[in-house]
GULUMLUM-408596 format. One record per residue: residue number from 1; x, y, z of N, C-alpha, C, O in turn. Coordinates in steps of 0.1 Angstrom, whole numbers, padded with zeros to 4 digits. Atoms other than C-alpha are relative to their C-alpha. Example, Ala and Ser with C-alpha at 12.3 -4.5 7.8 and 13.67 -1.06 7.14 Angstrom:
<atoms>
@pos: 1, n_px: 0009, n_py: -0012, n_pz: 0000, ca_px: 0123, ca_py: -0045, ca_pz: 0078, c_px: 0009, c_py: 0012, c_pz: 0000, o_px: 0019, o_py: 0012, o_pz: 0007
@pos: 2, n_px: -0009, n_py: -0011, n_pz: 0000, ca_px: 0137, ca_py: -0011, ca_pz: 0071, c_px: -0008, c_py: 0011, c_pz: 0008, o_px: -0003, o_py: 0022, o_pz: 0009
</atoms>
This chain:
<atoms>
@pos: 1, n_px: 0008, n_py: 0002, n_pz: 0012, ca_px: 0051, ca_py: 0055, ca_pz: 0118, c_px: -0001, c_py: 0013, c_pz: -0007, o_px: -0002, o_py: 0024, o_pz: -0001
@pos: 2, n_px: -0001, n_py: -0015, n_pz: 0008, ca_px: 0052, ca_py: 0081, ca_pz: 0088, c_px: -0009, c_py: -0005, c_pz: -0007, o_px: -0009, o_py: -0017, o_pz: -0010
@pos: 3, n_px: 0009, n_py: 0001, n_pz: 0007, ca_px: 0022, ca_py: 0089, ca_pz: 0067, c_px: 0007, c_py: 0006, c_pz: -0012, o_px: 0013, o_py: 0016, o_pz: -0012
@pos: 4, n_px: -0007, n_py: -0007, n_pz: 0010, ca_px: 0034, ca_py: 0092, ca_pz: 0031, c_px: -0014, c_py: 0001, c_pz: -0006, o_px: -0023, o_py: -0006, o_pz: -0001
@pos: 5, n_px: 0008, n_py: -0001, n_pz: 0011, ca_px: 0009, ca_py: 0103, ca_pz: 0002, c_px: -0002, c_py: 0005, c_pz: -0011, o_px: -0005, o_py: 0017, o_pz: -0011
@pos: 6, n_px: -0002, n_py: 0001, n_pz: 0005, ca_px: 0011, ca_py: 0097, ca_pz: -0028, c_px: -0015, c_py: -0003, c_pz: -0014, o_px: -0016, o_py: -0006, o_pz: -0025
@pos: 7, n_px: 0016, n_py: -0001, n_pz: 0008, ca_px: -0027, ca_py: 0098, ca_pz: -0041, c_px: 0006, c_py: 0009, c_pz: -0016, o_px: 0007, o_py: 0004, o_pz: -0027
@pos: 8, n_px: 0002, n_py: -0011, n_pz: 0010, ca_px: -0021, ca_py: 0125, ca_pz: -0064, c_px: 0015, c_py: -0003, c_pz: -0012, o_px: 0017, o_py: 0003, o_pz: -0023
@pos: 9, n_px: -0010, n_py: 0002, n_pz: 0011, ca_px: 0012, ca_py: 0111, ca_pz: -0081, c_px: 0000, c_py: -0012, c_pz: -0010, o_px: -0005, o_py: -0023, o_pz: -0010
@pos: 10, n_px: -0001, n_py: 0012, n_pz: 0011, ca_px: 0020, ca_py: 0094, ca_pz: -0112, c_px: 0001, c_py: -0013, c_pz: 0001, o_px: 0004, o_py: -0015, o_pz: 0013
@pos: 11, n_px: -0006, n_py: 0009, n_pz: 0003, ca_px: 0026, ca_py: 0058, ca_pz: -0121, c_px: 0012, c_py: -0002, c_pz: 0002, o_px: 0021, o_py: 0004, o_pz: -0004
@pos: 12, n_px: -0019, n_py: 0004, n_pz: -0002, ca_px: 0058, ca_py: 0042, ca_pz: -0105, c_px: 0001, c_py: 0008, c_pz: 0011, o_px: 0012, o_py: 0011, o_pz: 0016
@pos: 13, n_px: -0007, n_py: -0005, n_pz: -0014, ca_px: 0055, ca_py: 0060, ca_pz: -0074, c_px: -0002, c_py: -0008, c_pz: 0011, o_px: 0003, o_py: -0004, o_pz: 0021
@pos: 14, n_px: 0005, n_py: 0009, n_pz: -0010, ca_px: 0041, ca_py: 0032, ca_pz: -0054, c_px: 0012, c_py: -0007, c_pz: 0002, o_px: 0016, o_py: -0004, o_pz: 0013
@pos: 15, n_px: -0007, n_py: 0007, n_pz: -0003, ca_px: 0070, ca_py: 0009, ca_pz: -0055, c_px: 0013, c_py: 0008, c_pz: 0003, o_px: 0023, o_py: 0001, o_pz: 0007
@pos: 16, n_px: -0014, n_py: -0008, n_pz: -0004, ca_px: 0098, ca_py: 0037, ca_pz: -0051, c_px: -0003, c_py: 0007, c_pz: 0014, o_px: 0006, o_py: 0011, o_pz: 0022
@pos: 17, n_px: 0006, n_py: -0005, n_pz: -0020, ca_px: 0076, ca_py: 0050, ca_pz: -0016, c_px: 0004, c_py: -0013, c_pz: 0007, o_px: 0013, o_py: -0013, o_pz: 0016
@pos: 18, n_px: 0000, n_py: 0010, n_pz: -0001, ca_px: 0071, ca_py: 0012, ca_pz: -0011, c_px: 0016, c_py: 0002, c_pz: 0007, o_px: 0018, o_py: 0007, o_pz: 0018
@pos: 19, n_px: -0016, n_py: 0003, n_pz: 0000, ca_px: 0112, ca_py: 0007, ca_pz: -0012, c_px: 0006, c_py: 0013, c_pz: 0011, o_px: 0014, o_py: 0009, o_pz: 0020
@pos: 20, n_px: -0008, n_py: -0008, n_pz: -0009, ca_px: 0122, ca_py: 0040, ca_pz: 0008, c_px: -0011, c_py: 0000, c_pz: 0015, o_px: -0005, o_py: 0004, o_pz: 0025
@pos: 21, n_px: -0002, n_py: 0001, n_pz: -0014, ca_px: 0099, ca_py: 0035, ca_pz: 0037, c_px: 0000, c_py: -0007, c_pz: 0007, o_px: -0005, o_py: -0017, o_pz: 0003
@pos: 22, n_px: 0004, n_py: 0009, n_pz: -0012, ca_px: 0099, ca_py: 0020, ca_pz: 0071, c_px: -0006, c_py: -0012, c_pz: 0003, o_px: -0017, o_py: -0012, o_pz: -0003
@pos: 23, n_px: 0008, n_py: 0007, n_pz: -0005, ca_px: 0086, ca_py: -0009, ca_pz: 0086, c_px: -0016, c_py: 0008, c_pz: 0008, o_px: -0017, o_py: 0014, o_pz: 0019
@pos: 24, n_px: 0011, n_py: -0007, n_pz: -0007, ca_px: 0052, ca_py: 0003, ca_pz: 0095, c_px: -0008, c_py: 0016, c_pz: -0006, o_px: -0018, o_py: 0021, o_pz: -0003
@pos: 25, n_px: 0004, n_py: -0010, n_pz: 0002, ca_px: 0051, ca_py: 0034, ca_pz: 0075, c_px: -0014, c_py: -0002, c_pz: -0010, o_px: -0018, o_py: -0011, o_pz: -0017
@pos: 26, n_px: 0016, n_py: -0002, n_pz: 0009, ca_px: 0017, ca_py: 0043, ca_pz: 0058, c_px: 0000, c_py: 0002, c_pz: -0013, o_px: 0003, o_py: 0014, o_pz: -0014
@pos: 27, n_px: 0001, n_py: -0005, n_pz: 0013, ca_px: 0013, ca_py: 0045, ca_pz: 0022, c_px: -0012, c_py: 0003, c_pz: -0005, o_px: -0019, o_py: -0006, o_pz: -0010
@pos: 28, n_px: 0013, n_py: 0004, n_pz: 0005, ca_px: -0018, ca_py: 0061, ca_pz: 0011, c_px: -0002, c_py: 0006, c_pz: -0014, o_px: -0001, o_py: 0018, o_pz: -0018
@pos: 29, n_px: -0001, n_py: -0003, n_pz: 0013, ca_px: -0022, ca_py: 0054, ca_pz: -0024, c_px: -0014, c_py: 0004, c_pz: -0011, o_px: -0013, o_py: 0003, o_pz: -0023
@pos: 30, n_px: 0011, n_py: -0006, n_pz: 0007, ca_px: -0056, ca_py: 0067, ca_pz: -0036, c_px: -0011, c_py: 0004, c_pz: 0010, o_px: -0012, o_py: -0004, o_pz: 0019
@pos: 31, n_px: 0009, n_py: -0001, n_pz: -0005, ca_px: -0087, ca_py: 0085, ca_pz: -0022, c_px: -0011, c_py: -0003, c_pz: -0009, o_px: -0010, o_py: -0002, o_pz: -0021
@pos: 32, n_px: 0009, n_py: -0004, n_pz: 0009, ca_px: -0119, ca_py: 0082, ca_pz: -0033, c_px: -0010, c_py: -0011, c_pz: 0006, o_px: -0008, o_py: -0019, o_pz: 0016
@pos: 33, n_px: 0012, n_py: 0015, n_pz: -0001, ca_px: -0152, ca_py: 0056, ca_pz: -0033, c_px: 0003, c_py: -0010, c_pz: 0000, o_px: 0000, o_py: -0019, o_pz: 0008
@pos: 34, n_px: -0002, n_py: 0017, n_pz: 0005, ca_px: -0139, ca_py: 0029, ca_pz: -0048, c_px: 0019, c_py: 0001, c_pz: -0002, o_px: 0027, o_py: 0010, o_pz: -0005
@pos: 35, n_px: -0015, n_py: 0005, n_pz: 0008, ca_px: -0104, ca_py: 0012, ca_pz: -0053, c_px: 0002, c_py: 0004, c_pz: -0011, o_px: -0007, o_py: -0001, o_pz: -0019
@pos: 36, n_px: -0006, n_py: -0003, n_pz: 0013, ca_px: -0086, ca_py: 0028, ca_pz: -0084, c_px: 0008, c_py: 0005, c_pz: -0001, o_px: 0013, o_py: 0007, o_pz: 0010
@pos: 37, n_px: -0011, n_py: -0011, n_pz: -0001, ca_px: -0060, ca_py: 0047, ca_pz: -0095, c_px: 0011, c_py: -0004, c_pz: -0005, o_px: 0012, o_py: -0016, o_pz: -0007
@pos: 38, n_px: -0013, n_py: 0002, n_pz: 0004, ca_px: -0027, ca_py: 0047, ca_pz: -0108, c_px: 0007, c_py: -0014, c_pz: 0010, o_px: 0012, o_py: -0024, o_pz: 0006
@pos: 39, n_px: -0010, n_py: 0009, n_pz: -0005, ca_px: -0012, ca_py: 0026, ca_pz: -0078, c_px: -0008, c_py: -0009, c_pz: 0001, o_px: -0002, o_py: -0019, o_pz: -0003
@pos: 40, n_px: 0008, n_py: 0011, n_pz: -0004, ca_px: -0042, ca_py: 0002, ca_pz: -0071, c_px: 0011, c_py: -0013, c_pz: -0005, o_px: 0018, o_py: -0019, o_pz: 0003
@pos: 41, n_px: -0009, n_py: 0012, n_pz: 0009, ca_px: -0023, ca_py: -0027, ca_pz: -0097, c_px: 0014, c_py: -0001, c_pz: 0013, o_px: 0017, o_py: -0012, o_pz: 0019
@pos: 42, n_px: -0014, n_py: 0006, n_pz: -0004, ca_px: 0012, ca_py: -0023, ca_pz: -0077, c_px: -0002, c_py: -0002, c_pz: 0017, o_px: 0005, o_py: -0010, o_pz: 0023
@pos: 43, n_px: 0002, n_py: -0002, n_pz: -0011, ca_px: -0001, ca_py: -0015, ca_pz: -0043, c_px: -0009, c_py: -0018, c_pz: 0004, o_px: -0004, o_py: -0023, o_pz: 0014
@pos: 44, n_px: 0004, n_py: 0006, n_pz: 0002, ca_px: -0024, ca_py: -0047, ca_pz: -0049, c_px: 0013, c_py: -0016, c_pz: -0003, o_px: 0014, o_py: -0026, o_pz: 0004
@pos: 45, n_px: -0015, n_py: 0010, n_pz: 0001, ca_px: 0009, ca_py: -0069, ca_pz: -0062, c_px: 0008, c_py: -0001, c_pz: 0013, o_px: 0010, o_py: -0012, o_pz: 0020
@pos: 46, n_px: -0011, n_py: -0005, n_pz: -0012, ca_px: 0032, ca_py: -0057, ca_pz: -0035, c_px: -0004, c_py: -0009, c_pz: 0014, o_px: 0003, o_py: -0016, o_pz: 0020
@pos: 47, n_px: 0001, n_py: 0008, n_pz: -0011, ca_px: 0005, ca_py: -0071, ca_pz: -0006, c_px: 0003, c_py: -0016, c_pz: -0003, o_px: 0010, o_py: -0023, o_pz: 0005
@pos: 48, n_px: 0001, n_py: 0009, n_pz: 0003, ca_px: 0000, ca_py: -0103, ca_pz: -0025, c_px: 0017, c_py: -0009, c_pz: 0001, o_px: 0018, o_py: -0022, o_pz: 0001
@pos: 49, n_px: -0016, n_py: 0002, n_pz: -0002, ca_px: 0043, ca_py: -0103, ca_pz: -0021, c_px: 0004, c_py: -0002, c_pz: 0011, o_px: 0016, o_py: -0005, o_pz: 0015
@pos: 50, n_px: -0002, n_py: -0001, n_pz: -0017, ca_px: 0038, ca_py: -0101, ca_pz: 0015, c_px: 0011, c_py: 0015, c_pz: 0004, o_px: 0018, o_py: 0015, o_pz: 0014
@pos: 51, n_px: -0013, n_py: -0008, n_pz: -0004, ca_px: 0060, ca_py: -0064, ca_pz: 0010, c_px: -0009, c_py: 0009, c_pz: 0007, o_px: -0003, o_py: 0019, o_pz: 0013
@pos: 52, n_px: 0006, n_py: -0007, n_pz: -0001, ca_px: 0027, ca_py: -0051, ca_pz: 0020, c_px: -0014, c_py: -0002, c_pz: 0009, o_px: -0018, o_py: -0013, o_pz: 0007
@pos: 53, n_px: 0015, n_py: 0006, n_pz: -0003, ca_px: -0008, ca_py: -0052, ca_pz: 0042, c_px: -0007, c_py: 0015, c_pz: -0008, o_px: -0001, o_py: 0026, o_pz: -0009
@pos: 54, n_px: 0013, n_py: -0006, n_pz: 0003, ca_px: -0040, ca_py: -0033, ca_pz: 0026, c_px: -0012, c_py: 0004, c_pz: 0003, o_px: -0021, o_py: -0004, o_pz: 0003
@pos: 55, n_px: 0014, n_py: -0003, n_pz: -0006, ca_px: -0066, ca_py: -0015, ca_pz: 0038, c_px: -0008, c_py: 0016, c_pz: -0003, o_px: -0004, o_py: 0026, o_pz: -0007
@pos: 56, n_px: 0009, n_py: -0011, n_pz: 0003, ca_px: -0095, ca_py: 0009, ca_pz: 0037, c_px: -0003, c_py: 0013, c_pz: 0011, o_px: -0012, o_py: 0012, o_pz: 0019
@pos: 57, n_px: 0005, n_py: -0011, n_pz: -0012, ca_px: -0099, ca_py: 0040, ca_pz: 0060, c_px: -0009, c_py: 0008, c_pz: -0004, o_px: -0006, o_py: 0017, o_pz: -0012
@pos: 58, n_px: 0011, n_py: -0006, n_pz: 0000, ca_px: -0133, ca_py: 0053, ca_pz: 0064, c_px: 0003, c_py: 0020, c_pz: 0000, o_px: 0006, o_py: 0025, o_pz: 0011
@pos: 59, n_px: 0003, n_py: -0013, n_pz: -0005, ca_px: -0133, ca_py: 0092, ca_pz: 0060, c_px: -0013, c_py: 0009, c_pz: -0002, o_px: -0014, o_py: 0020, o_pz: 0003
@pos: 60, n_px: 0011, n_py: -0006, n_pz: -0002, ca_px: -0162, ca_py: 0102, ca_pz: 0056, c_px: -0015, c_py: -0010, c_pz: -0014, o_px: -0012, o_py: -0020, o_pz: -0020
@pos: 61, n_px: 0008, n_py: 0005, n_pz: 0008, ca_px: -0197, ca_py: 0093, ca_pz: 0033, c_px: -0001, c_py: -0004, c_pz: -0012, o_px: -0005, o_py: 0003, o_pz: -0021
@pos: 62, n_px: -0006, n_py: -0003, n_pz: 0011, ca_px: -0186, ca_py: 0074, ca_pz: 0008, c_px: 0013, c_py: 0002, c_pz: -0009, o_px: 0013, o_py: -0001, o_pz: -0021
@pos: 63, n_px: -0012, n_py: -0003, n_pz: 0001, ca_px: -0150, ca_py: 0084, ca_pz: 0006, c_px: 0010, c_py: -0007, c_pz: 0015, o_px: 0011, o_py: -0008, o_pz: 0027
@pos: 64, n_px: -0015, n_py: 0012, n_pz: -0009, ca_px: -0119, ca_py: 0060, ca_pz: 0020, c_px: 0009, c_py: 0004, c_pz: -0007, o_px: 0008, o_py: 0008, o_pz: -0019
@pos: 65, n_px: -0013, n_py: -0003, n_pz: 0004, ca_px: -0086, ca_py: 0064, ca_pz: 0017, c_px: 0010, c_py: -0012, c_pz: 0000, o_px: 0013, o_py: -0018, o_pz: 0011
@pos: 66, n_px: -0003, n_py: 0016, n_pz: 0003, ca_px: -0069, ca_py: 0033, ca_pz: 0006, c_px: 0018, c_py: -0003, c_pz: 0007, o_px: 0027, o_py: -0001, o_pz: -0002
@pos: 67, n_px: -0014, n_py: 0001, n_pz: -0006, ca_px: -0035, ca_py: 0027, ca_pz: 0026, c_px: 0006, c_py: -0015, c_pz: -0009, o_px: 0000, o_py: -0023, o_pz: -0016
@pos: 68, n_px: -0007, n_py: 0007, n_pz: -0001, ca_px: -0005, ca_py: 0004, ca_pz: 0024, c_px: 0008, c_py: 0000, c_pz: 0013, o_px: 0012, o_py: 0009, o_pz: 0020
@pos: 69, n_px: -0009, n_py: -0009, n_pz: -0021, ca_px: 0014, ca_py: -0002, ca_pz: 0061, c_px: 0017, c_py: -0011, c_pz: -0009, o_px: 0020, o_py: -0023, o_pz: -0008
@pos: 70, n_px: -0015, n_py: 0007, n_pz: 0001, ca_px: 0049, ca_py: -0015, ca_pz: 0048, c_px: 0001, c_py: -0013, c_pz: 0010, o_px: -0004, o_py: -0015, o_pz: 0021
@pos: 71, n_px: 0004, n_py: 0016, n_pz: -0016, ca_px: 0055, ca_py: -0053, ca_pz: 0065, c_px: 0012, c_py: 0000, c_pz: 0000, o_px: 0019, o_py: 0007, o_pz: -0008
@pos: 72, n_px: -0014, n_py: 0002, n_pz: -0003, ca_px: 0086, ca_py: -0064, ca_pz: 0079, c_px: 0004, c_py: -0014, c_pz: -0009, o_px: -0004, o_py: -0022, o_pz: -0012
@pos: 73, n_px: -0008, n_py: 0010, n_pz: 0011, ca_px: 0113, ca_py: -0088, ca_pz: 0057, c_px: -0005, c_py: -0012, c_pz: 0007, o_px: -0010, o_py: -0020, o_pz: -0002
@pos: 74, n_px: 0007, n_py: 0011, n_pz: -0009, ca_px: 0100, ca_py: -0116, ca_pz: 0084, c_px: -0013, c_py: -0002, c_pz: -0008, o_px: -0014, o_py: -0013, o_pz: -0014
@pos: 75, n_px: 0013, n_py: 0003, n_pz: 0007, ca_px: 0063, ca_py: -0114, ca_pz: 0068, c_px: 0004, c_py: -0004, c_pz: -0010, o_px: 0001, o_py: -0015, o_pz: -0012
@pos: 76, n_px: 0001, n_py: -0002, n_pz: 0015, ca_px: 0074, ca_py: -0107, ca_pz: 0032, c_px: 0008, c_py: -0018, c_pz: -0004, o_px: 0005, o_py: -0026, o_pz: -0014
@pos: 77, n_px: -0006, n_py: 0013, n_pz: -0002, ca_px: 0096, ca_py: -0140, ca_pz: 0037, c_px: -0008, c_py: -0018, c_pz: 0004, o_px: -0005, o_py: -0030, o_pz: 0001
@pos: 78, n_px: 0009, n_py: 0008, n_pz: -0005, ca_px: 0069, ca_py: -0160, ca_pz: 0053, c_px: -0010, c_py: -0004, c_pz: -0012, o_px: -0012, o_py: -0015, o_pz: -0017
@pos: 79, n_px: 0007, n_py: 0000, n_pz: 0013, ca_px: 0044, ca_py: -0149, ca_pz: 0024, c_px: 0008, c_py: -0007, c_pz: -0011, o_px: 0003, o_py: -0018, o_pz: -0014
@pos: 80, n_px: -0004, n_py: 0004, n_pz: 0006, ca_px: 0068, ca_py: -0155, ca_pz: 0001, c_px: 0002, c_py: -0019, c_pz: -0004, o_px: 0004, o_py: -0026, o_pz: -0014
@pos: 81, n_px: 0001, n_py: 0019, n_pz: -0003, ca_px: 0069, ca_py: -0194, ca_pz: 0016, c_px: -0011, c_py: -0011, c_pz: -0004, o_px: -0010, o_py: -0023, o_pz: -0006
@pos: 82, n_px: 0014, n_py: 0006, n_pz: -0004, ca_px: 0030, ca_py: -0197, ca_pz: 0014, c_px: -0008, c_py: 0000, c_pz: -0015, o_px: -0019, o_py: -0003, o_pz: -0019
@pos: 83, n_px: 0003, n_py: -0003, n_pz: 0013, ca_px: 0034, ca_py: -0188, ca_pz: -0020, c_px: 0002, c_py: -0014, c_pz: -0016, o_px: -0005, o_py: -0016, o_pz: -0026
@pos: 84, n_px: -0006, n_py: 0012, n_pz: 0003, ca_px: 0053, ca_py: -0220, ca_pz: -0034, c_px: -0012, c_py: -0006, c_pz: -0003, o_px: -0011, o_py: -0018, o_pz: -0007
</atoms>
């Protein structure tokens, strides 16, 4: 597993991280309090595609760090089924 991050970059970096990594690798696409940010919208799409799971990691009071874990073509295919 590789932690990429990508907090601090523009628009259109989420689905070009998304696409180069791994099964399993980490995408974390914003810090802060709340959900926001440039990637929120694609990082958001992407799970809803099954290319992606989503979640919150506690770091401290207030502050989470919002991941992406890359899913394997098996999930994204299954989702894609449940989607129909």
């Amino acid at each position: 597993m590789v932690e990429i991050s990508i907090a601090r970059q523009g628009k259109g970096a989420f689905p070009v991280s998304l696409e180069e990594a791994e099964v399993g690798d980490e995408i974390i696409y914003h810090v802060g309090k709340y959900a926001s940010g440039p990637h929120k919208d694609d990082a958001l799409q992407a799970a809803l595609n099954g290319k992606c799971f989503i979640f919150q990691r506690r770091l401290g009071q207030e502050l989470f760090s919002y991941v992406a874990v890359k899913a394997s073509a098996k999930h994204e295919k299954r989702m894609r089924s449940l989607m129909k």
